[in-house]
One Martini backbone bead per residue (centre of mass of N, CA, C, O) as a GRO file, in nm:
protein
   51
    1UNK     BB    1   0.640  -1.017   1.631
    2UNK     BB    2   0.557  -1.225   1.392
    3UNK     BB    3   0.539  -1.345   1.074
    4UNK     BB    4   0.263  -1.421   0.989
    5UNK     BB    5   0.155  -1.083   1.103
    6UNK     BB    6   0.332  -0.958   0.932
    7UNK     BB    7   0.202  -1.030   0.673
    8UNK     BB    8  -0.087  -0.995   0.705
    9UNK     BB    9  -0.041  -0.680   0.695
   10UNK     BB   10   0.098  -0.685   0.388
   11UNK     BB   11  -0.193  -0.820   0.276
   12UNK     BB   12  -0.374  -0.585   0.384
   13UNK     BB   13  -0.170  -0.405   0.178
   14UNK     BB   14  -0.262  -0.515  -0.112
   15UNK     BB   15  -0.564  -0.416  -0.191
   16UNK     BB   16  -0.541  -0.118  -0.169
   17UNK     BB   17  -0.301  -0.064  -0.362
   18UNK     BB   18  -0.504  -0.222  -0.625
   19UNK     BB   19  -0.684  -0.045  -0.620
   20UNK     BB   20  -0.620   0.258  -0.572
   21UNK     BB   21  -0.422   0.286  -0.787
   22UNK     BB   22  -0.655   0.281  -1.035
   23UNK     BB   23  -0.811   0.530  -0.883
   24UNK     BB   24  -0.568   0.718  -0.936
   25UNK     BB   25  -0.552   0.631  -1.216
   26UNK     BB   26  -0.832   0.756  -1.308
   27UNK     BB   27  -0.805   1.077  -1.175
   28UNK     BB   28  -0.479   1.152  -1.331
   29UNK     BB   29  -0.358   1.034  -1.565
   30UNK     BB   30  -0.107   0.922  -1.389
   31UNK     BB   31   0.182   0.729  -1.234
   32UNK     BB   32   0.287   0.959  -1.017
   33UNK     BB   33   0.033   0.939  -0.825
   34UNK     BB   34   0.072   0.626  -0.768
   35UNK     BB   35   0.342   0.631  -0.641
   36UNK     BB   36   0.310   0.780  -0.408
   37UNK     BB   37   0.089   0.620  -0.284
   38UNK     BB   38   0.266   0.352  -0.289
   39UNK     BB   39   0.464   0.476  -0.089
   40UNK     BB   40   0.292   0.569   0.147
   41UNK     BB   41   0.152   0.273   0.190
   42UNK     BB   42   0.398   0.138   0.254
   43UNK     BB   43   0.523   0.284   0.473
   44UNK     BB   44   0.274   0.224   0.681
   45UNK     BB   45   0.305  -0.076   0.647
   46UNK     BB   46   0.620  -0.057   0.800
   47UNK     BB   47   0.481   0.081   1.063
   48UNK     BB   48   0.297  -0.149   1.107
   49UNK     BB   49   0.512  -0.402   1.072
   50UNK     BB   50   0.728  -0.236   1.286
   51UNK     BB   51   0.603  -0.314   1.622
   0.00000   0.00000   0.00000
């Protein structure tokens, strides 16, 4: 897979990161859920940009 495509793909995981965000942190007002949430989102997009 070449540089473009995978940028392409962590750019297309960058739209949910930061909506999904503010989403999962307007329904638990607290970080610790954001973060979970971001780091979860992180793994998927790393094995989606390492195949």
């Amino acid at each position: 897979m070449n540089l473009s495509r995978r940028l392409g793909i962590l750019v297309f995981f960058a739209v949910p990161a930061i909506i999904g965000g503010g989403i999962v942190y307007h329904f638990f007002h607290s970080y610790i859920p954001v973060c979970i949430f971001e780091i979860a989102l992180l793994l998927v997009a790393g094995g989606c940009a390492g195949k």
